[in-house]
N, C-alpha and C positions, 0 to 999 in steps of 0.2 A: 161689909164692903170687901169684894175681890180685889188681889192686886191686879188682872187681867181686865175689871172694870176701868182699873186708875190708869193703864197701859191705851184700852178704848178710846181714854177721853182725852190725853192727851194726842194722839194721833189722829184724832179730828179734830182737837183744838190748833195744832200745830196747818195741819192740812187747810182749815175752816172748809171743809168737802168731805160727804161719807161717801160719796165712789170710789175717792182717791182716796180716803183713810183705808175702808176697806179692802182693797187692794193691795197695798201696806201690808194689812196683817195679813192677807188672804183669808178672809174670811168674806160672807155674802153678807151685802149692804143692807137687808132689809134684819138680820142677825146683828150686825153692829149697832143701828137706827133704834133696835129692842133692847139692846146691853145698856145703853147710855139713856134712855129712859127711867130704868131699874135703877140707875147711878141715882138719878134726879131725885126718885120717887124716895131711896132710900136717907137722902139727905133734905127733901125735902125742900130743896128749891132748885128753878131752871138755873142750868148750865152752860147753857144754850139759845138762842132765838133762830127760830129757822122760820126760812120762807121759800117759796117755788123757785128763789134765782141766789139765796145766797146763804150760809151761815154764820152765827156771829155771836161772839162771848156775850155772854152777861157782865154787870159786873165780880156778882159772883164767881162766873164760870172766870175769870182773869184771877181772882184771887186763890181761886181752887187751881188753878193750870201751876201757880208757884210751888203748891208745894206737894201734888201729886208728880211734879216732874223730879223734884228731891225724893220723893217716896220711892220711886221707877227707879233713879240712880242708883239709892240706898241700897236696894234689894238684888239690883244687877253686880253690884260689887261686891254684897255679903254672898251672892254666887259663887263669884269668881274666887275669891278667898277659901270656901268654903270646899269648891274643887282641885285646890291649892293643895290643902291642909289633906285634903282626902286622898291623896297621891297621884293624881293625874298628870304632877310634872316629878322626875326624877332628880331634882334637885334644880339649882339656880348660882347664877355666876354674874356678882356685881362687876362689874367693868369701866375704870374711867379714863380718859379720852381729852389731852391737853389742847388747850390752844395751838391755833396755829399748827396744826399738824395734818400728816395725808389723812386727812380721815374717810376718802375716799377708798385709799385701800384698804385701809382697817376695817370699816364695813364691808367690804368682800371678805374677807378675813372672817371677821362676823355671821356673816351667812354662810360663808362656807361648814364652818364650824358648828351652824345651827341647821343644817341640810344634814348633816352626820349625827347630830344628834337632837331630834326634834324634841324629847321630851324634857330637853335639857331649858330654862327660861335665863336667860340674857337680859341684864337690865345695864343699859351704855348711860353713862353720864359723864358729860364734860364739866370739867373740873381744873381749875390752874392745879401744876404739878406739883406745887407744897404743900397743900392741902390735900391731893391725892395718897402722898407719901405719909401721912398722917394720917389719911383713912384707915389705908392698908393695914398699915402698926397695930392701929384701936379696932380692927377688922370689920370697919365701916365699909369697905370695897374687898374684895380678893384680890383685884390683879389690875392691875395701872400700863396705861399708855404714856410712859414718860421722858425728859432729859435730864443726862447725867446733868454732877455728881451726884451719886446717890450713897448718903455714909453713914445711914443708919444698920448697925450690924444684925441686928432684926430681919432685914429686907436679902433677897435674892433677886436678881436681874440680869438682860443679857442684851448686849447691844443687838439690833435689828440690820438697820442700813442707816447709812448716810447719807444726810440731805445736803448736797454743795448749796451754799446760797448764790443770786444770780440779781442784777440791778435791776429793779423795776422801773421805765421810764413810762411818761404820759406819753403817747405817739407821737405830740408836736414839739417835744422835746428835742434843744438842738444837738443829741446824740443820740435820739433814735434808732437811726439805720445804722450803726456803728453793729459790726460783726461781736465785736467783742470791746471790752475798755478795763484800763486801771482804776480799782477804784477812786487814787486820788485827784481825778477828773471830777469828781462829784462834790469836789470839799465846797466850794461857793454857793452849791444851793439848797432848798428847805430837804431836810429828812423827817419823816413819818416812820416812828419808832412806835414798838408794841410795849405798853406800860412794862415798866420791870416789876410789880405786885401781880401782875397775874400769868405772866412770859417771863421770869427774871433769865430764864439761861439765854434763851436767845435775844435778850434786849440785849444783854451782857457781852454775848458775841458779836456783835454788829458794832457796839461800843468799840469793842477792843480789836474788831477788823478796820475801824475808823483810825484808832490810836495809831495803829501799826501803819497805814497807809501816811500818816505824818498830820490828821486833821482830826478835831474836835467837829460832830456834827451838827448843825445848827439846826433843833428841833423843836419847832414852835408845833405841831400836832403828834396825835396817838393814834391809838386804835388797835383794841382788844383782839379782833376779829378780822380772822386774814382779807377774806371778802370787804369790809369795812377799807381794809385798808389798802387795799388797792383801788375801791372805788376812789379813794382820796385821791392817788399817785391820777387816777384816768381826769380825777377832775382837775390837777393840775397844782395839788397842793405840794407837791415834793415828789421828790424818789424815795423808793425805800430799798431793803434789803431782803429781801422773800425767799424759802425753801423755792428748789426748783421745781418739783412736782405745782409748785401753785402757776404753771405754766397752761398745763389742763382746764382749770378752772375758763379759762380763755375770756377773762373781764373783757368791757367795753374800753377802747379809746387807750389800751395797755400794752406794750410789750414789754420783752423781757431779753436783756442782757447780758450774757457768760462776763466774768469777772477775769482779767487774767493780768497777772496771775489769779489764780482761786486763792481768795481770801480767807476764806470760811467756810464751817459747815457745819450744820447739825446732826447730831447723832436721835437717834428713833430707839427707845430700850423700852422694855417690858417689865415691871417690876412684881413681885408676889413674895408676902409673907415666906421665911424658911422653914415655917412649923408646919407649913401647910401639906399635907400630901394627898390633897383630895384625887379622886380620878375623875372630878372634873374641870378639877387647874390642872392635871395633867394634860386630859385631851385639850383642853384650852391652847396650852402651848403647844402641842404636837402642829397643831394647826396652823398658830402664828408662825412658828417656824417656817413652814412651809411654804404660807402664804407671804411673808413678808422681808424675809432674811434675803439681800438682795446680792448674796454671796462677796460682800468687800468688807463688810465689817463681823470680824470673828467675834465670837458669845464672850460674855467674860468667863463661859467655863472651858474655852478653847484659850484662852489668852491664857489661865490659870494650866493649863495641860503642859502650852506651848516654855512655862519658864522652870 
């Protein structure tokens, strides 16, 4: 048994049409119609029932379709490994990627980065940033998308830019059209906060923008995920306190509020092992720099120059 036989037959199993399987592979249907015959003949029973208008499993051919499609998988993967391991890529650069963050721009970032070096392979995982910071260390990841504090002496990092936060209301909110507001205008109604186990910095800054403004927030819902949680705010479950780039995103039935005074804000860092001296955490960063550093927040190896 070929594996191009097993390739054959699922692509007219899938299809249940040899025009359109054929066409598929590109190859000529009355060559495919012969392949998958040979399959039969070689195992010994139909795979197949055909007739002048349609085709259609056996039920053999249903129990063979399961695990000639695991077989197809298996062998595409032990490929791809296999091209891997043979040097077709010049190396690879784990990446993770917190909650609630521009991840917009980071993947520009990303591709820009992988446009200058194609042979290079990029694997992004989002990851809460405690766990990320703990990759790094056990050098489960090379380089993290994270928020300060970061006090492990192991680690090197560099602030990026700052996210001011900015009030999320539901449209029919009776401060929608408000140009701007203090946050302690908000203290009577529901907040929609990002769990502190998988966001603890900026659950913790929203807390303590709350504290500051003179009120405890009354937060009967969560939500992990920015988009999550603004669907909340659109569907009228509360306001929250959101990065302002999540202004872009332009949810349904949502706007968004300047905070004034500015209450808060996140800081965007990049964090990488200090042992590390690859050149390709170098070019990594050369790039993020570039791409992401939004000229207000100096590195910590500027802040470190500057004392």
């Amino acid at each position: 048994m070929e594996l191009r036989h097993l390739r054959y037959f699922v692509a007219v199993a899938e299809a249940l049409h040899f025009g359109q399987a054929a066409a598929a592979l590109h190859i000529a249907q009355p060559s495919l119609s012969h392949q998958i015959k040979l399959l039969e003949a070689e195992l010994k029973t139909a795979l197949l029932h055909r007739t002048k208008r349609r085709v259609e499993l056996t039920d053999a051919g249903r129990l063979f379709l399961e695990e000639a499609r695991d077989i197809v998988a298996r062998a595409d993967r032990a490929a791809m490994i296999a091209r891997r391991a043979g040097g077709a890529t010049e190396g690879r650069l784990r990446v993770g990627v917190g909650y609630c963050m521009d991840q917009s721009r980071i993947s520009e970032a990303v591709s820009t980065f992988n446009a200058r070096h194609p042979a290079i392979r990029v694997e992004l995982q989002t990851m809460a940033v405690p766990s990320q910071l703990e990759a790094i260390r056990r050098q489960k990841l090379d380089v993290g998308f994270v928020r300060p504090p970061i006090t492990n002496s192991e680690l090197a990092s560099e602030r990026l830019m700052i996210e001011p936060l900015v009030a999320a209301l539901s449209t029919n909110h009776r401060l929608a059209a408000k140009r701007s507001l203090p946050l302690s205008v908000l203290s009577e109604g529901s907040f929609i906060l990002p769990p502190r186990e998988i966001v603890p910095v900026y659950h913790d800054i929203v807390l303590k923008a709350c504290r500051e403004a003179g009120f405890v927030p009354d937060s009967p819902h969560e939500a992990d995920h920015l988009h999550m949680l603004l669907a909340m705010v659109g569907g009228g479950s509360g306001v929250a306190l959101v990065p302002a780039f999540a202004r872009r995103l332009k949810p349904p039935r949502v706007v968004f509020v300047p905070l004034n005074p500015r209450s808060a804000s996140l800081d965007l860092m990049v964090a990488w092992r200090k042992d590390d001296a690859s050149r390709v955490l170098v070019e990594f960063l050369k790039v993020v720099r570039e791409q992401l550093t939004d000229g207000r927040a100096p590195s910590a190896r500027q802040r470190e120059a500057d004392r």
